[in-house]
mmCIF file of the N, C-alpha and C atoms, coordinates in Angstrom:
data_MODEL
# 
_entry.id   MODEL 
# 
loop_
_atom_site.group_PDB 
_atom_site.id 
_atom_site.type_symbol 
_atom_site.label_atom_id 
_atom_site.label_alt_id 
_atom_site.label_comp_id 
_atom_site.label_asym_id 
_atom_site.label_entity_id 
_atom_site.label_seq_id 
_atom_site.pdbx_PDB_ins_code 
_atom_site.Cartn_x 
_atom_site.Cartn_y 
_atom_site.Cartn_z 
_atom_site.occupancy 
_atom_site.B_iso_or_equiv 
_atom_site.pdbx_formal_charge 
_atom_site.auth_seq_id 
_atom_site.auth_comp_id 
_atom_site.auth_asym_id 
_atom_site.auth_atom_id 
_atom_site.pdbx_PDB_model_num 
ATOM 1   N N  . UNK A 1 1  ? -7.502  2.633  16.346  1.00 0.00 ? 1  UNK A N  1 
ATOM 2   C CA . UNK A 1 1  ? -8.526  2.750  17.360  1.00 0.00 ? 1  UNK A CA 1 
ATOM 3   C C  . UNK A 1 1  ? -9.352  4.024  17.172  1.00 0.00 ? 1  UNK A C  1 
ATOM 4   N N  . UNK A 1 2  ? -8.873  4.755  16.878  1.00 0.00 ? 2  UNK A N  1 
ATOM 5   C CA . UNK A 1 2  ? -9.340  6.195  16.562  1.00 0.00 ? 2  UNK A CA 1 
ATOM 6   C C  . UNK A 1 2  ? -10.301 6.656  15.560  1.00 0.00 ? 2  UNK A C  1 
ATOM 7   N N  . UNK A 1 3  ? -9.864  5.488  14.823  1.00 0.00 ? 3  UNK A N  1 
ATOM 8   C CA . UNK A 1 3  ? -11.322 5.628  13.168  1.00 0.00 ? 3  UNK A CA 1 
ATOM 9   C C  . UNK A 1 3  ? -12.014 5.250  13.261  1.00 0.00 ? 3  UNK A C  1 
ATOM 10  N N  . UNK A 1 4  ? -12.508 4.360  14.535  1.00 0.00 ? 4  UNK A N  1 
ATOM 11  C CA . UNK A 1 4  ? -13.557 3.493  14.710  1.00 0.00 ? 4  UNK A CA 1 
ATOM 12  C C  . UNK A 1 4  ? -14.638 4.752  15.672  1.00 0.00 ? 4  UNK A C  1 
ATOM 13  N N  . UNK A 1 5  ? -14.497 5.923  15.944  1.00 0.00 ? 5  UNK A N  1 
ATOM 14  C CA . UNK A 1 5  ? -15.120 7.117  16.824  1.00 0.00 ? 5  UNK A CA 1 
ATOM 15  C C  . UNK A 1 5  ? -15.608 7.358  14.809  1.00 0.00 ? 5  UNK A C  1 
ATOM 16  N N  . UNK A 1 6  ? -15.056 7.467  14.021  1.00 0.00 ? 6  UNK A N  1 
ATOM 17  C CA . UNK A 1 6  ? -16.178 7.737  12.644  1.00 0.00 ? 6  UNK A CA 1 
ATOM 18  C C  . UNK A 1 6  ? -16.568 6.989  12.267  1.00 0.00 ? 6  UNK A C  1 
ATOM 19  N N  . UNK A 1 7  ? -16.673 5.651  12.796  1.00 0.00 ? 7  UNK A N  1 
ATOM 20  C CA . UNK A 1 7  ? -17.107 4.671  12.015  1.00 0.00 ? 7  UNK A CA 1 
ATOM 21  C C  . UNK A 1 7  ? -18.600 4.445  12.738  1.00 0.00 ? 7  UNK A C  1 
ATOM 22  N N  . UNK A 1 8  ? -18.867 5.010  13.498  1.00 0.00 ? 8  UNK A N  1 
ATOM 23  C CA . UNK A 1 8  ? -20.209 4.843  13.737  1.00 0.00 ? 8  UNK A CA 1 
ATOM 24  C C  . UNK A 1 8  ? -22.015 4.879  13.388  1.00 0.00 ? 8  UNK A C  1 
ATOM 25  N N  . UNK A 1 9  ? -23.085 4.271  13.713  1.00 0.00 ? 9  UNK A N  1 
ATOM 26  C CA . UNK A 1 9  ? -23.916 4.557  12.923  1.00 0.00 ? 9  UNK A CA 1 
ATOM 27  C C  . UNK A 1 9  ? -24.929 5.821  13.224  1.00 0.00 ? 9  UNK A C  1 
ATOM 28  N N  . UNK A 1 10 ? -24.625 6.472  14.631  1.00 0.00 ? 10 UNK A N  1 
ATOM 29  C CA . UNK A 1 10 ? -25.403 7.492  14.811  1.00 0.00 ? 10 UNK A CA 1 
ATOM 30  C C  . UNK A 1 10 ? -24.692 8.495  16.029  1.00 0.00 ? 10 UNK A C  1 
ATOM 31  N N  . UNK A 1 11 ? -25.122 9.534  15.813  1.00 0.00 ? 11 UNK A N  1 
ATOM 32  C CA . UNK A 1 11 ? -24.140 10.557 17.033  1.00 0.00 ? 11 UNK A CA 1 
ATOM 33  C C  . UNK A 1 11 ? -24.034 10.147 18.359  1.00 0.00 ? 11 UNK A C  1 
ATOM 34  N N  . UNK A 1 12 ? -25.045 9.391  18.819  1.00 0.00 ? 12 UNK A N  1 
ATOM 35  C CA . UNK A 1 12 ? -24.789 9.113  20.286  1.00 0.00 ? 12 UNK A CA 1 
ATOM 36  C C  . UNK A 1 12 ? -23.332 8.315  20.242  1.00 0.00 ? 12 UNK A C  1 
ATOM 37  N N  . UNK A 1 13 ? -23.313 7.209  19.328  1.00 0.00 ? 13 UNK A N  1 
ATOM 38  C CA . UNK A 1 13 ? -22.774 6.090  19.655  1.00 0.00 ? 13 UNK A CA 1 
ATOM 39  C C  . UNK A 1 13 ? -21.227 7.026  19.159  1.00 0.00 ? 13 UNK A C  1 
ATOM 40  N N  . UNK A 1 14 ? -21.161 8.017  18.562  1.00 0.00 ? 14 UNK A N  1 
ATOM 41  C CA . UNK A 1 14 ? -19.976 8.626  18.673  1.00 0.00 ? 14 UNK A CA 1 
ATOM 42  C C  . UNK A 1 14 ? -19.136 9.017  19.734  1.00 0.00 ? 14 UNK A C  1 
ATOM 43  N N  . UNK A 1 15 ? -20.088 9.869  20.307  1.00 0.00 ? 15 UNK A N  1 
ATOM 44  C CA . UNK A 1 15 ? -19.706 10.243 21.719  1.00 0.00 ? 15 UNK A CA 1 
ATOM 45  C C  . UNK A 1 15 ? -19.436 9.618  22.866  1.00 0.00 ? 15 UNK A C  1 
ATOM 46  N N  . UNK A 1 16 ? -19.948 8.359  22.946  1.00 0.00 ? 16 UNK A N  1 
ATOM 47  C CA . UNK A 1 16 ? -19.543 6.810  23.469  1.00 0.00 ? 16 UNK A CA 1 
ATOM 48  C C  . UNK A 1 16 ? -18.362 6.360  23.089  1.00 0.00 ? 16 UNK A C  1 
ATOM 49  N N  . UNK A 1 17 ? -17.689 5.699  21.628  1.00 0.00 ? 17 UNK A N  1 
ATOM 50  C CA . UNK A 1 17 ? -17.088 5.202  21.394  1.00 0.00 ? 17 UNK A CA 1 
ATOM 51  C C  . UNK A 1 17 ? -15.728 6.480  21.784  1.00 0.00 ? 17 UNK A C  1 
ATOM 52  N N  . UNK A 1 18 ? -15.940 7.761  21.256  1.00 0.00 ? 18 UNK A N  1 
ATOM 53  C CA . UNK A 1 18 ? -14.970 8.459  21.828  1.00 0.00 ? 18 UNK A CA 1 
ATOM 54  C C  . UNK A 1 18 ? -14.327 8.130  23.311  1.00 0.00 ? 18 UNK A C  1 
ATOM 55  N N  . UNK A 1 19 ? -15.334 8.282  24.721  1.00 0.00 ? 19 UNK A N  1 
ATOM 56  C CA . UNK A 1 19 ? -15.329 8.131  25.512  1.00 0.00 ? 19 UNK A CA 1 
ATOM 57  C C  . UNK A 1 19 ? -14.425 6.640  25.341  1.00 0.00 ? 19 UNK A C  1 
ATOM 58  N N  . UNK A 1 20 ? -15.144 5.637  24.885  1.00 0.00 ? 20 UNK A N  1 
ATOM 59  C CA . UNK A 1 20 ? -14.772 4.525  25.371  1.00 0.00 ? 20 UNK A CA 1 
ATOM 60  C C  . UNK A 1 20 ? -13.074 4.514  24.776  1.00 0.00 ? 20 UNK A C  1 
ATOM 61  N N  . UNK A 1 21 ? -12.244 4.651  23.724  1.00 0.00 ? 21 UNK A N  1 
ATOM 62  C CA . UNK A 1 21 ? -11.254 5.032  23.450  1.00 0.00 ? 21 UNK A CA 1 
ATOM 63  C C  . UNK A 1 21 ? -10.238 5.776  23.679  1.00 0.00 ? 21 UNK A C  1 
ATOM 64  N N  . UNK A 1 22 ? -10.301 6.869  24.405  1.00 0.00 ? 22 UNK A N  1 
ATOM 65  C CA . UNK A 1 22 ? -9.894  7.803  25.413  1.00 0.00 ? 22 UNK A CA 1 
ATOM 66  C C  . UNK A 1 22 ? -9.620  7.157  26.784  1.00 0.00 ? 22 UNK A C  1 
ATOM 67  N N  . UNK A 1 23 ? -10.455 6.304  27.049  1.00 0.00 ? 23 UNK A N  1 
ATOM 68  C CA . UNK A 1 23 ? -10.455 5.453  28.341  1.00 0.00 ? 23 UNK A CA 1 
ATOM 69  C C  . UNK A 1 23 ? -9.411  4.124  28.230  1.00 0.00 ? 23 UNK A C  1 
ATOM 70  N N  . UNK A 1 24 ? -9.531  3.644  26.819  1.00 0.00 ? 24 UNK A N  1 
ATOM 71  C CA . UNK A 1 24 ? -8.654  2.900  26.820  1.00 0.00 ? 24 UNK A CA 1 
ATOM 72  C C  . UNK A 1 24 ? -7.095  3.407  26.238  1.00 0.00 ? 24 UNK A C  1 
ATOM 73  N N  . UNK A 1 25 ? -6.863  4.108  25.966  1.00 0.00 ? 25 UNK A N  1 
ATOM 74  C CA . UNK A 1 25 ? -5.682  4.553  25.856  1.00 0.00 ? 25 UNK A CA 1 
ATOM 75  C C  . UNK A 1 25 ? -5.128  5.074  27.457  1.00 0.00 ? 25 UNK A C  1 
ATOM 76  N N  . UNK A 1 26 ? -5.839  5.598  28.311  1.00 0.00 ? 26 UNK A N  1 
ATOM 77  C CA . UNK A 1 26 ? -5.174  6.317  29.212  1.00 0.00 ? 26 UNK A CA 1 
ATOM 78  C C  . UNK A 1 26 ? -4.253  5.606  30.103  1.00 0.00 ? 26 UNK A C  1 
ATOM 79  N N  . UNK A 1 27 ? -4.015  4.402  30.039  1.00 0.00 ? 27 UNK A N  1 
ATOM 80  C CA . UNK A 1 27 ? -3.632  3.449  31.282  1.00 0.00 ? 27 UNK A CA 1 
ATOM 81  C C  . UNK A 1 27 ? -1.818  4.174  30.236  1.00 0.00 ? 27 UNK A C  1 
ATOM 82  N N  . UNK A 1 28 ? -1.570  3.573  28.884  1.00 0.00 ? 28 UNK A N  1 
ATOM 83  C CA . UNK A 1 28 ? -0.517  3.426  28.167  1.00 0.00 ? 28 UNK A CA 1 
ATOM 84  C C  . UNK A 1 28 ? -0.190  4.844  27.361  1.00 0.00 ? 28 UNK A C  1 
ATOM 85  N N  . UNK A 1 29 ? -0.930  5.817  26.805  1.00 0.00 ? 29 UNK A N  1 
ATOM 86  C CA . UNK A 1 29 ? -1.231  6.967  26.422  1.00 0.00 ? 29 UNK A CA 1 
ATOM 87  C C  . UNK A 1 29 ? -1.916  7.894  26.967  1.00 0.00 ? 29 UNK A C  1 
ATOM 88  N N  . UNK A 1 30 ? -1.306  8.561  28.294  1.00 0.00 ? 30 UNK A N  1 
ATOM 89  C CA . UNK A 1 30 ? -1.982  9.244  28.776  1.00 0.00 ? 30 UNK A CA 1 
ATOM 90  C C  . UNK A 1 30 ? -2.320  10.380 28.169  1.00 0.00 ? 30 UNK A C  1 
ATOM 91  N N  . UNK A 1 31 ? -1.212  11.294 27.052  1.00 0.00 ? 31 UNK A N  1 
ATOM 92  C CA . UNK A 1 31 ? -1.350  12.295 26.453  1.00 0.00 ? 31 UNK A CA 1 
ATOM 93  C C  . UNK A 1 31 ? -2.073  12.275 25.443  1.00 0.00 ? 31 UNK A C  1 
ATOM 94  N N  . UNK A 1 32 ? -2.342  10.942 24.512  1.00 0.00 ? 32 UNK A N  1 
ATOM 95  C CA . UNK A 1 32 ? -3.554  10.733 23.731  1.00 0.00 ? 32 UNK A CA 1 
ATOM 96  C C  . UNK A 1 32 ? -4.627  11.066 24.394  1.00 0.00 ? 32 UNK A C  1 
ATOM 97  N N  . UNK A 1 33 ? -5.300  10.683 25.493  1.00 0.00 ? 33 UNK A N  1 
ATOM 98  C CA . UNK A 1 33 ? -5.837  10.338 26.494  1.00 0.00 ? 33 UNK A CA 1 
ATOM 99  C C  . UNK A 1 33 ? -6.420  11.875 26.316  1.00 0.00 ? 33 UNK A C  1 
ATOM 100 N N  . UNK A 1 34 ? -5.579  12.768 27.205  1.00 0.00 ? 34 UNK A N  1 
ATOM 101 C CA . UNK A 1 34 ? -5.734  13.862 27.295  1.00 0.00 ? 34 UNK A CA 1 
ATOM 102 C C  . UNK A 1 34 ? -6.614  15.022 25.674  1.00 0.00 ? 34 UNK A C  1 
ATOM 103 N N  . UNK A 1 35 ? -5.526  14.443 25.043  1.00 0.00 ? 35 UNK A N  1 
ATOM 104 C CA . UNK A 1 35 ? -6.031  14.816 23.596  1.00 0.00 ? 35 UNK A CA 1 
ATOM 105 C C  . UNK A 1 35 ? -7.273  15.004 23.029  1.00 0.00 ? 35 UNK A C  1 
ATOM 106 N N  . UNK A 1 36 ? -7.620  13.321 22.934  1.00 0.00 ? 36 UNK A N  1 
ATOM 107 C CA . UNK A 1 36 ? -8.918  13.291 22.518  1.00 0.00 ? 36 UNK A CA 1 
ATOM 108 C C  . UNK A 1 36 ? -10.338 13.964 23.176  1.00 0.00 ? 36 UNK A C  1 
ATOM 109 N N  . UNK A 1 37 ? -9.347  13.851 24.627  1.00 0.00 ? 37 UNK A N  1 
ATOM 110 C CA . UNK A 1 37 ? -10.562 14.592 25.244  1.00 0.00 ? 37 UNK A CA 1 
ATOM 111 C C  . UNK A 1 37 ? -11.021 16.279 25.469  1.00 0.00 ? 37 UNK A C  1 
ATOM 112 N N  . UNK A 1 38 ? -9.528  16.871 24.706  1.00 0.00 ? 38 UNK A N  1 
ATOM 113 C CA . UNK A 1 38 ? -9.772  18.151 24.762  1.00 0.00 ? 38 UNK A CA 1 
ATOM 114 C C  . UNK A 1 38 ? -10.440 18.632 23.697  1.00 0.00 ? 38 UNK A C  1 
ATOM 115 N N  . UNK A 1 39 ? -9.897  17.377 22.335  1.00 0.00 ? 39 UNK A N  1 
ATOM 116 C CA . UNK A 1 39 ? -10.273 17.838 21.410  1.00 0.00 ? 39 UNK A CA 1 
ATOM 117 C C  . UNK A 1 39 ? -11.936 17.135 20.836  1.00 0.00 ? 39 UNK A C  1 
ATOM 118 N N  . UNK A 1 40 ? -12.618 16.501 21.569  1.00 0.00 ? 40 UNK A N  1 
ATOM 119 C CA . UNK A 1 40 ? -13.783 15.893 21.496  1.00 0.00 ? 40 UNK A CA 1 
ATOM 120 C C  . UNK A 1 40 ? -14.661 16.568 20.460  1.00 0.00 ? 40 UNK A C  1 
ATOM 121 N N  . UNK A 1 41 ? -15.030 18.008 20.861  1.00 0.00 ? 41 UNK A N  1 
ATOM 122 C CA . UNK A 1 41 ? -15.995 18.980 20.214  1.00 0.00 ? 41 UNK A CA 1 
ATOM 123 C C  . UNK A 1 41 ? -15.431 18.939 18.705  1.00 0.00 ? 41 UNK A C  1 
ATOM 124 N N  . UNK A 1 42 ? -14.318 19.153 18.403  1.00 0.00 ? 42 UNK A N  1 
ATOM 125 C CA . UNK A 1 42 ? -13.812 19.395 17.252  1.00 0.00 ? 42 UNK A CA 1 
ATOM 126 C C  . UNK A 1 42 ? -14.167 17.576 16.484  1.00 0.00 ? 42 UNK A C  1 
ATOM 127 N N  . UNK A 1 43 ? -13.788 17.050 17.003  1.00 0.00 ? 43 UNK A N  1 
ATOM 128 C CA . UNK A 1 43 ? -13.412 15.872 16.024  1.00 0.00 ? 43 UNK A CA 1 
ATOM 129 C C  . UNK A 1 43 ? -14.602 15.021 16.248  1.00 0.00 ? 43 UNK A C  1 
ATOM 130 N N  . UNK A 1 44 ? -15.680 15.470 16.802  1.00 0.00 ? 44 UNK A N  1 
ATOM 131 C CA . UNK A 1 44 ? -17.268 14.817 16.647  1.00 0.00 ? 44 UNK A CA 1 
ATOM 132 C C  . UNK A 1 44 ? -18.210 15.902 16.634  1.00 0.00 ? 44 UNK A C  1 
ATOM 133 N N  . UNK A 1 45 ? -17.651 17.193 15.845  1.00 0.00 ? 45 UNK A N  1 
ATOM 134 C CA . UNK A 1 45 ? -18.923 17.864 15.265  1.00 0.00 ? 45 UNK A CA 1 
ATOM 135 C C  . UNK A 1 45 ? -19.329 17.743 13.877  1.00 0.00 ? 45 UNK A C  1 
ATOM 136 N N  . UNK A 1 46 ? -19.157 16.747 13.613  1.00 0.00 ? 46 UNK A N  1 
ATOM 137 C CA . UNK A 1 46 ? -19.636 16.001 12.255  1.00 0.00 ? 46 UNK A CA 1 
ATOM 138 C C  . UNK A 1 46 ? -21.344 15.264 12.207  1.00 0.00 ? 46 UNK A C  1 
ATOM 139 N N  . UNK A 1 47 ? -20.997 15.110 13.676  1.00 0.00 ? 47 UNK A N  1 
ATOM 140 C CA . UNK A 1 47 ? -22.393 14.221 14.003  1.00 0.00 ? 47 UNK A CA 1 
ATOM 141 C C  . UNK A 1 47 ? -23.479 15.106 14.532  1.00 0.00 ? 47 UNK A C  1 
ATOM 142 N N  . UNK A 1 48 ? -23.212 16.650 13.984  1.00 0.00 ? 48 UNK A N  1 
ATOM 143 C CA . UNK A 1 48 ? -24.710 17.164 14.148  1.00 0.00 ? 48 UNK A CA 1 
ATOM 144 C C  . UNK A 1 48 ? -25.568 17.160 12.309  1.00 0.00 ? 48 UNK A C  1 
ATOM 145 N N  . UNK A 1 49 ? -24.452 16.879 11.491  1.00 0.00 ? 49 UNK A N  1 
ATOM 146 C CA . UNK A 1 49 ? -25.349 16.761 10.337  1.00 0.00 ? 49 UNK A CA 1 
ATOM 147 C C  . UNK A 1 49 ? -26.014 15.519 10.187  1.00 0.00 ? 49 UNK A C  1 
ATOM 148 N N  . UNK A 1 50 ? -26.211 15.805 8.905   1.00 0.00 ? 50 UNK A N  1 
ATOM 149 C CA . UNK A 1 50 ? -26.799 14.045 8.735   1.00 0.00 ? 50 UNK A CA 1 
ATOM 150 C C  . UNK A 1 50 ? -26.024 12.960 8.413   1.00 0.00 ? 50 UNK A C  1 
ATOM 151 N N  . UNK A 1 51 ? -25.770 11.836 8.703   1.00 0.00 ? 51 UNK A N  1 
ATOM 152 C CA . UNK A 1 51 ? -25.216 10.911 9.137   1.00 0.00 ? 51 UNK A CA 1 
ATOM 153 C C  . UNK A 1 51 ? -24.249 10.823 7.461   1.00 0.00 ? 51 UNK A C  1 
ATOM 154 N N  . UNK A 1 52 ? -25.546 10.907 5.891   1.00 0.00 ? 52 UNK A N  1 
ATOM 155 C CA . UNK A 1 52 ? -24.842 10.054 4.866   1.00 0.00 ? 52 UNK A CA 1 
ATOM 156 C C  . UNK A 1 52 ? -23.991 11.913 4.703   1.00 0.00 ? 52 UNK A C  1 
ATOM 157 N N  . UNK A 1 53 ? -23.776 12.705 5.261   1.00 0.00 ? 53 UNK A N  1 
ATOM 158 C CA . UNK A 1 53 ? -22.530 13.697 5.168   1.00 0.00 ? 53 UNK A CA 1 
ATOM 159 C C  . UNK A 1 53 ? -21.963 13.107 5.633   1.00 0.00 ? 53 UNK A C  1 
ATOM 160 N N  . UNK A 1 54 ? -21.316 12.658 6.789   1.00 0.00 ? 54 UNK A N  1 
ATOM 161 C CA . UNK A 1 54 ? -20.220 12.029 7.660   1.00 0.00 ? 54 UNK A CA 1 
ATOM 162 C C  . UNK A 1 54 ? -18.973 12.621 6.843   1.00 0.00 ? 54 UNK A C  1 
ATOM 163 N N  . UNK A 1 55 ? -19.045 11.120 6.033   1.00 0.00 ? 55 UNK A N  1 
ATOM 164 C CA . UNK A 1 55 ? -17.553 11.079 5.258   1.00 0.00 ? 55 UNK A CA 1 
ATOM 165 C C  . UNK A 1 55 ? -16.880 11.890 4.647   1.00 0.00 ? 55 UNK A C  1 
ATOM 166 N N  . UNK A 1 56 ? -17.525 12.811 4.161   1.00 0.00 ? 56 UNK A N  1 
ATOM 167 C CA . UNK A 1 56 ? -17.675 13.956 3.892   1.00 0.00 ? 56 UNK A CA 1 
ATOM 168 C C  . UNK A 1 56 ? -16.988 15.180 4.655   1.00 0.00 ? 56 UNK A C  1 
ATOM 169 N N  . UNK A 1 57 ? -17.337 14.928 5.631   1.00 0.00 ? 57 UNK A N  1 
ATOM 170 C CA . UNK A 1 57 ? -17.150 16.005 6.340   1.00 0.00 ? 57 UNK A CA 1 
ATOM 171 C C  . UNK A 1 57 ? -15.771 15.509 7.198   1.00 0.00 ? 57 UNK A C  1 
ATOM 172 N N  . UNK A 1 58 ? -15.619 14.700 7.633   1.00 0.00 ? 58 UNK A N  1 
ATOM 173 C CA . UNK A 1 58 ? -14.347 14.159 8.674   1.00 0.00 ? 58 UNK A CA 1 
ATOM 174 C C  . UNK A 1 58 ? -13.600 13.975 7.850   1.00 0.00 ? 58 UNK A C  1 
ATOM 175 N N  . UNK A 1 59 ? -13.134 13.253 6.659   1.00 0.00 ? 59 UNK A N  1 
ATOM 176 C CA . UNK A 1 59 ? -12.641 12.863 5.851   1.00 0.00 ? 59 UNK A CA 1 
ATOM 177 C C  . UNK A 1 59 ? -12.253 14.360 5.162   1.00 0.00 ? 59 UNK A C  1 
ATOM 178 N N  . UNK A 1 60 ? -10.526 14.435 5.730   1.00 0.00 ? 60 UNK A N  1 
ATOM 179 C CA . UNK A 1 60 ? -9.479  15.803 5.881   1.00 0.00 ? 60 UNK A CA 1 
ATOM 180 C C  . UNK A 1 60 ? -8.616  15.168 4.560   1.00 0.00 ? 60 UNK A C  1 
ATOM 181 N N  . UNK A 1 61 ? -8.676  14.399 3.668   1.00 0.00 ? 61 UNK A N  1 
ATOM 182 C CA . UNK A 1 61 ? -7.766  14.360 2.655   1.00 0.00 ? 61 UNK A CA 1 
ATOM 183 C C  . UNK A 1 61 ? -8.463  14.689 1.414   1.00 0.00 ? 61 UNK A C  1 
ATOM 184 N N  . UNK A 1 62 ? -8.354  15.552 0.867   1.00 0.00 ? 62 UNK A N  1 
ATOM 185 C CA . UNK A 1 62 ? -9.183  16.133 -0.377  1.00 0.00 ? 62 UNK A CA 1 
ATOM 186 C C  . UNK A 1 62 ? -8.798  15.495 -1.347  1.00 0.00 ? 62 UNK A C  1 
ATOM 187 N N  . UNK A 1 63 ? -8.068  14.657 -1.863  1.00 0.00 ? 63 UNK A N  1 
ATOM 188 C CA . UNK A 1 63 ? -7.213  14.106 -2.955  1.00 0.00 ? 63 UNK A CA 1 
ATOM 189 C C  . UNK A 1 63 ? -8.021  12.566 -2.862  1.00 0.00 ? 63 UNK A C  1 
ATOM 190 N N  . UNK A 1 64 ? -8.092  12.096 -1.983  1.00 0.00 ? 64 UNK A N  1 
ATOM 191 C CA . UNK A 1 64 ? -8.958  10.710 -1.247  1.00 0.00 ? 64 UNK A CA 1 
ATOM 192 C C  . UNK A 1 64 ? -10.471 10.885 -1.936  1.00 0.00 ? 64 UNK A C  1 
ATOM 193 N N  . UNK A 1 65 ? -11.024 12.071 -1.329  1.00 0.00 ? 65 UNK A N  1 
ATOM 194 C CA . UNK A 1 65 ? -12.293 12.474 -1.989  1.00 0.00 ? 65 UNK A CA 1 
ATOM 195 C C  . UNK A 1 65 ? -12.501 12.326 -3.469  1.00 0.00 ? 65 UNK A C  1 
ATOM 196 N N  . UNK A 1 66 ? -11.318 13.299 -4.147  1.00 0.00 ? 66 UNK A N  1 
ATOM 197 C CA . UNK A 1 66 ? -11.704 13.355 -5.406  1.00 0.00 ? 66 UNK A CA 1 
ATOM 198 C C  . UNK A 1 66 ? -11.603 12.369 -6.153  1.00 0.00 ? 66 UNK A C  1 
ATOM 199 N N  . UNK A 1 67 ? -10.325 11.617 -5.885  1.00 0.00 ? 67 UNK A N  1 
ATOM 200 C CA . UNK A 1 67 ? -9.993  10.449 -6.217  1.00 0.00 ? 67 UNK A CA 1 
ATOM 201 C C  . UNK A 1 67 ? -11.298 9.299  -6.216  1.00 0.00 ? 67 UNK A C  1 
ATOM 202 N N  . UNK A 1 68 ? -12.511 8.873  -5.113  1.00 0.00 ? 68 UNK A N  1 
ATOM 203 C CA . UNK A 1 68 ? -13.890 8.239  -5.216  1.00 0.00 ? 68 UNK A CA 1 
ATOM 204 C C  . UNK A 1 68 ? -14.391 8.750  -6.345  1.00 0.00 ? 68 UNK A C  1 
ATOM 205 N N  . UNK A 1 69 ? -14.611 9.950  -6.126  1.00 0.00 ? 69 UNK A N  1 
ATOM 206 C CA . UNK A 1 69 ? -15.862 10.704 -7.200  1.00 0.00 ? 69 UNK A CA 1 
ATOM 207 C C  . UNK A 1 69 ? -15.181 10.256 -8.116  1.00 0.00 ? 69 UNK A C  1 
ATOM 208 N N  . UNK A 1 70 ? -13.946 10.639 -9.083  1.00 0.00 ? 70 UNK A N  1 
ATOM 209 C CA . UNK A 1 70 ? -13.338 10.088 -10.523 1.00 0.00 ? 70 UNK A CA 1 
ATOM 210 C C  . UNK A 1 70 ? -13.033 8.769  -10.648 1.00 0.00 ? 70 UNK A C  1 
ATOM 211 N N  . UNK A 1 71 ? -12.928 8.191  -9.995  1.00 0.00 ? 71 UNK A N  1 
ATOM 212 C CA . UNK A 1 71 ? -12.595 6.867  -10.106 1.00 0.00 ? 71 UNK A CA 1 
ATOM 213 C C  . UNK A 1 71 ? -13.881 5.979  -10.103 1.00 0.00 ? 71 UNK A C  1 
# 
């Protein structure tokens, strides 16, 4: 549920889908819940660059990365 907040096509709809995910976890995951929402700023400040950075930038496995480019 959570990869789908980067899978988006423009910053608004980030900050939405966050919202909307956070909301649905809270009924069963309240501490997710809590989480995402503390950690919002951090894990959607990707979406002040330009969009074809994204992957780039969210995308925390460096080995994943290099692995595209060589492959």
């Amino acid at each position: 549920m959570v990869r789908t907040i980067f899978a988006q096509p423009d910053a608004a709809y980030v900050g939405r889908r966050l919202e909307a995910e956070a909301t649905t976890m809270k009924r069963q995951f309240g501490v997710v819940n809590e989480m995402l929402l503390d950690a919002a700023g951090e894990l959607t400040a990707f979406r002040y660059f330009r969009a074809h950075h994204w992957q780039k930038i969210w995308s925390t496995n460096s080995f994943e990365r290099l692995n595209a480019v060589v492959m």
